[in-house]
C-alpha positions, 0 to 999 in steps of 0.5 A, a space after each residue: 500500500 505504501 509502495 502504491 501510494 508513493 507512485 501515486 504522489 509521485 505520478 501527481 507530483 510529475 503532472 504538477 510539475 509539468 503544469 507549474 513549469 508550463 506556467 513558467 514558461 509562459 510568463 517567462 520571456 515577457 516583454 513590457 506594452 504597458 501604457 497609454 497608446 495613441 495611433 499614428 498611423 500614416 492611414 490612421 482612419 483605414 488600413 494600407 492592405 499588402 499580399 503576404 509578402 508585403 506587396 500593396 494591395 490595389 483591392 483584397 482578394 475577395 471571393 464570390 460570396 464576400 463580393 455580394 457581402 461587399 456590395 450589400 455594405 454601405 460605409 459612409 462617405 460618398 454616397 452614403 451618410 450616417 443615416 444611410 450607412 449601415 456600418 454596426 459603428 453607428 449602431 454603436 455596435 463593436 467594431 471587432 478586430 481589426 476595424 477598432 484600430 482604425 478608431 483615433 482614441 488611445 488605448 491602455 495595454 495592461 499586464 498581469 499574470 497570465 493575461 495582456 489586457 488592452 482597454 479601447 477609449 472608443 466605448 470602452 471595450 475591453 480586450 483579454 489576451 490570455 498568456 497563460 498557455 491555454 488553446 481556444 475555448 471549444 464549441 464556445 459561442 461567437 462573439 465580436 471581439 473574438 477569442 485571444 490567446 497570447 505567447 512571447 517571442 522575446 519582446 513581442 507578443 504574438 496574438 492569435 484570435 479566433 471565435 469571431 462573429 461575421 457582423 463586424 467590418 474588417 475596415 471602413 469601408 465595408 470589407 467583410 468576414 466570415 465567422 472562419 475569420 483567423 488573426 495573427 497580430 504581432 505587437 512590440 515596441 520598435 521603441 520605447 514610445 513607438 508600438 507597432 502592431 502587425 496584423 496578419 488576416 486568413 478567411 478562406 471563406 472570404 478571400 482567396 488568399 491572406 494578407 496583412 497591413 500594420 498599425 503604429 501607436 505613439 506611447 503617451 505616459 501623461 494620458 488616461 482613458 477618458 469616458 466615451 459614451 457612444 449614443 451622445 456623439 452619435 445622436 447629435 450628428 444624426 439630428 444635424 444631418 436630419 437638419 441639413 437635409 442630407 438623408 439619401 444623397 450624395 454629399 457633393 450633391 448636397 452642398 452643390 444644392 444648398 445655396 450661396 456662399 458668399 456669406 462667408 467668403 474670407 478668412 476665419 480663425 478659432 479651434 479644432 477639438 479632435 476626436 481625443 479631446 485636443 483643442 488646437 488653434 485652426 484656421 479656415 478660408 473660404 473663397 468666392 468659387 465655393 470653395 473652402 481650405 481648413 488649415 491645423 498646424 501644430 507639433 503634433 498635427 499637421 491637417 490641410 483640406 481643401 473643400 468643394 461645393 461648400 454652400 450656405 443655406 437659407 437658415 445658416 447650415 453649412 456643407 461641403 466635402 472633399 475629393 476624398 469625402 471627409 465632409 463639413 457640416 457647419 452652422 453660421 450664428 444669426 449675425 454671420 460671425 461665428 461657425 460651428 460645426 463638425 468635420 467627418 472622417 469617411 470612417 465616422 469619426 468626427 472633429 468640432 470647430 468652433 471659428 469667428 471672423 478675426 
């Protein structure tokens, strides 16, 4: 009996050490990704797709049954507008993996035993990574943000994510997946302030081959998330496109058919408010031809878009868009001295102005 026992503890003793040191191997090695990043990316507000090795990619690879899914998206911009889009963001649905990258609000990336925790400004989602050695959860449900796992490679923490549902965009502008959708992302610090984040995308299903973009985070150690509540931002944007008449058409056709903009033809200085909160002083000039420039020079930012068919209506509401549909939606006060009014990205994302004649 005695003999038999000491096998037994010895047998238990083996299986526990096997576990504690497959423990230490995967808390060993770890690199540090703490911090609060902002994205910097050169396409900050889309992705820059590439084939596998790297080659620019003038349209993804889709497939027959991601191409009807393609064409049944309608991202804004163009000929689409908050209204009409029925991009889940303005649903204030999650925007899944990888399309919350394309989002200008900071994210913390937290640390503990066993787990990377990334925690998104944008509607606080919240983002666990486990590295503590597990596989995916089997027969598990589908969800938005999928299922992370992680594993060191020196410095770098190398994501591997499925479990998605196929309701989210992998991008703005509309591309889909399908609940096969497989992600590797590679996160490390090319250094101290620069994060980059490799992102690799495979979905037989959707595209007929795999293929990969990058994101870039600049660290800020004197920032904290902010509170972000998805329904304010959204509703007001949607009450003032109700109010400029802009449900159901084109942007370019709105401001050609609003009216004159001779009432505002000069120069006009005040602020931008980005979508993180940053005020910055920001000038804009609006000429007799229609058209409008706002110019943001700043260390931080540099920002110069040239607007065409700016218009102005008979009660003071103000379009105008550029060639690449970032669209300007303003409001002239009762004495013509003051606009205010908001700048929207062709992904959503909106900036405030508020300007007066010098």
């Amino acid at each position: 009996m005695v003999s038999i026992f000491l096998v037994a503890l010895m047998g238990f003793s083996s299986v526990l050490l096997a576990q504690s040191q497959k423990e230490s191997q995967a808390a060993a090695h770890t690199g540090d990704l703490t911090g609060v990043w902002y994205p910097s990316s050169v396409n900050t507000f889309n992705f820059i797709w590439t084939d596998a090795r790297g080659q620019p990619l003038s349209a993804l690879p889709l497939t027959p049954w991601a191409e009807t899914r393609f064409k049944a998206n309608h991202p804004i911009g163009g000929e689409y507008t908050a209204l009409t889009s029925n991009d889940p963001n303005f649903a204030c649905l999650p925007p899944g993996v990888p399309n919350i990258y394309t989002h200008a609000y900071p994210i913390e990336i937290l640390q503990v035993p066993g787990r990377a925790i990334m925690f998104f400004e944008y509607n606080h989602y919240v983002r666990q990574i486990f590295t503590d050695g597990r596989d995916h959860m089997k027969d598990a449900p589908t969800t938005w943000m999928g299922d992370s796992t992680g594993k060191w490679e020196g410095d770098a923490l190398v994501v591997d994510s499925t479990g998605f549902n196929d309701k989210t965009w992998l991008d703005v502008t509309g591309h889909p997946h399908s609940e096969a959708l497989h992600i590797v992302e590679r996160m490390h610090r090319a250094d101290h302030d620069t994060l980059l984040i490799d992102i690799a995308v495979d979905n037989p299903q959707a595209y007929t081959a795999p293929f990969k973009t990058q994101r870039k985070y600049i660290l800020k150690p004197s920032w904290n998330i902010m509170e972000f509540i998805c329904e304010d931002t959204q509703a007001g944007f949607d009450e003032f496109e109700k109010k400029v008449g802009t449900k159901g058409t084109k942007a370019a056709e709105v401001a050609s058919e609003s009216g004159s903009s001779q009432s505002i033809v000069g120069d006009w200085k005040g602020t931008i408010t980005l979508a993180d909160g940053r005020s910055l002083l920001a000038a804009f000039s609006f000429s007799a031809s229609s058209n409008g420039s706002l110019t943001v020079a700043d260390p931080s930012v540099s920002m110069n878009l040239q607007f065409r068919n700016v218009a102005v209506s008979a009660d003071g509401a103000i379009t105008g868009v550029t060639s690449d549909q970032v669209n300007f939606l303003g409001k002239l006060s009762a004495d013509g001295n003051r606009i205010t009014g908001d700048i929207i990205l062709p992904s959503g994302t909106g900036h405030k102005i508020s300007i007066s004649r010098p």
